[in-house]
C-alpha positions as CSV (number, residue, x, y, z in Angstrom):
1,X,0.0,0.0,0.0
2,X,2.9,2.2,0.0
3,X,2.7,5.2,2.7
4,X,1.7,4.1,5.9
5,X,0.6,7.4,7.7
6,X,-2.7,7.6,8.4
7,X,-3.5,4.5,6.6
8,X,-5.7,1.2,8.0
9,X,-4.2,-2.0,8.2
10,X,-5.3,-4.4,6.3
11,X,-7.6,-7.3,8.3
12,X,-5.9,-10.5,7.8
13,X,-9.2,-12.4,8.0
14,X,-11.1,-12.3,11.6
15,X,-14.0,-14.2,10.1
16,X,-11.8,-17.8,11.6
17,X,-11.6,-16.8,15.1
18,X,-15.2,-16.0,15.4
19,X,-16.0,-19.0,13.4
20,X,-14.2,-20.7,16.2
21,X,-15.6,-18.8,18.8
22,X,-18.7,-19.6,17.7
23,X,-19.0,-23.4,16.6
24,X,-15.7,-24.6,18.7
25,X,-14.2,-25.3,14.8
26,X,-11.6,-23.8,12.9
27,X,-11.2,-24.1,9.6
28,X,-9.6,-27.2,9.3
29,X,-11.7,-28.8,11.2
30,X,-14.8,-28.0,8.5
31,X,-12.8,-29.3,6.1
32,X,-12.8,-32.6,7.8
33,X,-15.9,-32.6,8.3
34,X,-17.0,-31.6,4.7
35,X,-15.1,-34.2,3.1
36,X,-16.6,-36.9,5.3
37,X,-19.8,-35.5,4.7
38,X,-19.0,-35.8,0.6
39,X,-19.9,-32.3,0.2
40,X,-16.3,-31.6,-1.5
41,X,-17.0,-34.2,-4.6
42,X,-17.3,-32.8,-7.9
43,X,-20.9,-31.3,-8.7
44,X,-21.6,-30.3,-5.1
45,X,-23.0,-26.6,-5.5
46,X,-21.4,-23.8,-2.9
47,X,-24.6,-23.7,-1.6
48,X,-25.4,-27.2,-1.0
49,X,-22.1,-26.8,2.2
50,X,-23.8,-23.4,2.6
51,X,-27.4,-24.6,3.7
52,X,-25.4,-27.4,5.9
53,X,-23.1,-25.0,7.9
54,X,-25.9,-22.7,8.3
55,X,-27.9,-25.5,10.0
56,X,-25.4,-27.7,11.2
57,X,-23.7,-24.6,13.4
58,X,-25.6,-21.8,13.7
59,X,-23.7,-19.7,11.3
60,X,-25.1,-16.9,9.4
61,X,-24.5,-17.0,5.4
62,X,-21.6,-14.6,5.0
63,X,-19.6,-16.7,7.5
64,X,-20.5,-20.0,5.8
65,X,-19.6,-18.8,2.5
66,X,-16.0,-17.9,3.9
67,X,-15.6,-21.4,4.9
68,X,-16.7,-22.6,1.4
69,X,-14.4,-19.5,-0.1
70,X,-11.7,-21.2,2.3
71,X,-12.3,-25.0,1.3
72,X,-11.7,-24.0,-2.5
73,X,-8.6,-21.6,-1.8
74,X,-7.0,-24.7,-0.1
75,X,-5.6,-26.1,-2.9
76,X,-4.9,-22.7,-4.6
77,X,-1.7,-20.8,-4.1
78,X,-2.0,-18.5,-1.4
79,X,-2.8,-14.5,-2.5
80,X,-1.8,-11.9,-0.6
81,X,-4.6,-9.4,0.7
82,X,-2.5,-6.6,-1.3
83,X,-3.0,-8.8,-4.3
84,X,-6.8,-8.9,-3.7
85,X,-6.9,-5.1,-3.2
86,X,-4.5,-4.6,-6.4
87,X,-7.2,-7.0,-8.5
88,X,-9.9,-4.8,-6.9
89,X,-8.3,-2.1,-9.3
90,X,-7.2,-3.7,-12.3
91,X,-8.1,-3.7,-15.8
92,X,-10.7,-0.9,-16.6
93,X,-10.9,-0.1,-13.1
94,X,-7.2,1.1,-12.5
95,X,-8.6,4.5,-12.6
96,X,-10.1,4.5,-9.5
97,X,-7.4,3.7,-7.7
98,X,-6.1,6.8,-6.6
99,X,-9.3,8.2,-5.7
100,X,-9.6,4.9,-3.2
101,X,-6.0,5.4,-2.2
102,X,-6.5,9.1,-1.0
103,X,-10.4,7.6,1.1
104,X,-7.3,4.9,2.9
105,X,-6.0,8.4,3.6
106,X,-9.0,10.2,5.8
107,X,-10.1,6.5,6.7
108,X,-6.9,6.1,8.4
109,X,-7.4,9.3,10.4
110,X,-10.5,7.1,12.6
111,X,-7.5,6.2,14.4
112,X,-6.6,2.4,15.6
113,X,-8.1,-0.6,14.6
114,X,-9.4,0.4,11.4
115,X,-8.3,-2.0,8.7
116,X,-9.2,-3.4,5.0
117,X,-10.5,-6.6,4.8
118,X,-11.3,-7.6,0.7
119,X,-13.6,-10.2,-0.5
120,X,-14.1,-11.4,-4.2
121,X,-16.5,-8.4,-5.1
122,X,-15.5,-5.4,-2.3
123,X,-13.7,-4.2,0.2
124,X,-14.9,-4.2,3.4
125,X,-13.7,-1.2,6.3
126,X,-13.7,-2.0,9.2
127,X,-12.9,0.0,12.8
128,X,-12.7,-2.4,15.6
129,X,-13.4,-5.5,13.8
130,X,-17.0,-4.2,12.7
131,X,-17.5,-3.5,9.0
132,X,-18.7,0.2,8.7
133,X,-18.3,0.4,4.6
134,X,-18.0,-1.2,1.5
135,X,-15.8,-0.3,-1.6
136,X,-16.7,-1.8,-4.9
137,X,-14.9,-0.4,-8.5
138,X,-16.4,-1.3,-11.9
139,X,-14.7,0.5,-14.8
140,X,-17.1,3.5,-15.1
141,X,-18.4,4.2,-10.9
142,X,-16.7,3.8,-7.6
143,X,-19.7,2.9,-4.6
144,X,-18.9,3.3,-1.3
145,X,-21.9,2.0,1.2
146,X,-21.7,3.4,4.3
147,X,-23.6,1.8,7.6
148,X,-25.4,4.1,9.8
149,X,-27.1,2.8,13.1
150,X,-30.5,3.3,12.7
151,X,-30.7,4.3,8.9
């Protein structure tokens, strides 16, 4: 990300320690249990192990899908999370890069714990752990959703 100052760090993932803290399992451990399952074969639809964590453990859908987002990355060559953010911006939307570059900037001036946390289609920010906004480039808009309590 270049500069530093005033910039948020980028989340490394906190979705496995609250899956953990929540179902007792960490990431390997689905896998396991997935595989013994069958749910890993060939044909099996994302949302087929989606439906099953969801009522197997309790867990809400975006945490499930990062478990099925894991289970197919395990075989894959690990990316870095500046990769993910570079690929956010590539193509025809390079040109909004800078203009995301320079919200890092007055993100960064929330002070600690504020960090970038990218997924397939956005970036998440988050301050504390808890997303507050979304980021998502196409080549001709830049949205940024922002959550307000109560709105």
């Amino acid at each position: 990300m270049g500069e530093t100052e005033n910039r948020p760090s980028i989340d490394k993932s906190t979705e496995p320690d609250y899956i953990k803290a929540k179902t007792g399992k960490t990431p390997a451990d689905f896998k396991e249990l997935v595989e013994k399952k069958g749910l890993l074969r060939p044909g099996v639809k994302a949302m087929e192990i989606v439906t099953w964590l969801k009522e197997g453990f309790g867990l809400g859908h975006g945490h499930a899908m990062a478990i099925v987002h894991a289970l197919k990355e395990a075989d894959s060559p690990p990316v870095s999370v500046d990769e993910r953010i570079d690929d956010h911006f590539s193509g025809g939307r390079s040109g909004w890069r800078a203009t995301y570059d320079n919200l890092l900037k007055k993100v960064g001036k929330f002070g600690e714990g504020v960090s970038i946390s990218p997924t397939d289609t956005y970036l998440s920010i988050l301050k504390g752990g808890k997303k507050f906004a979304v980021v998502q480039a196409t080549s001709n808009r830049l949205d940024i959703g922002i959550k307000l309590k109560g709105v």
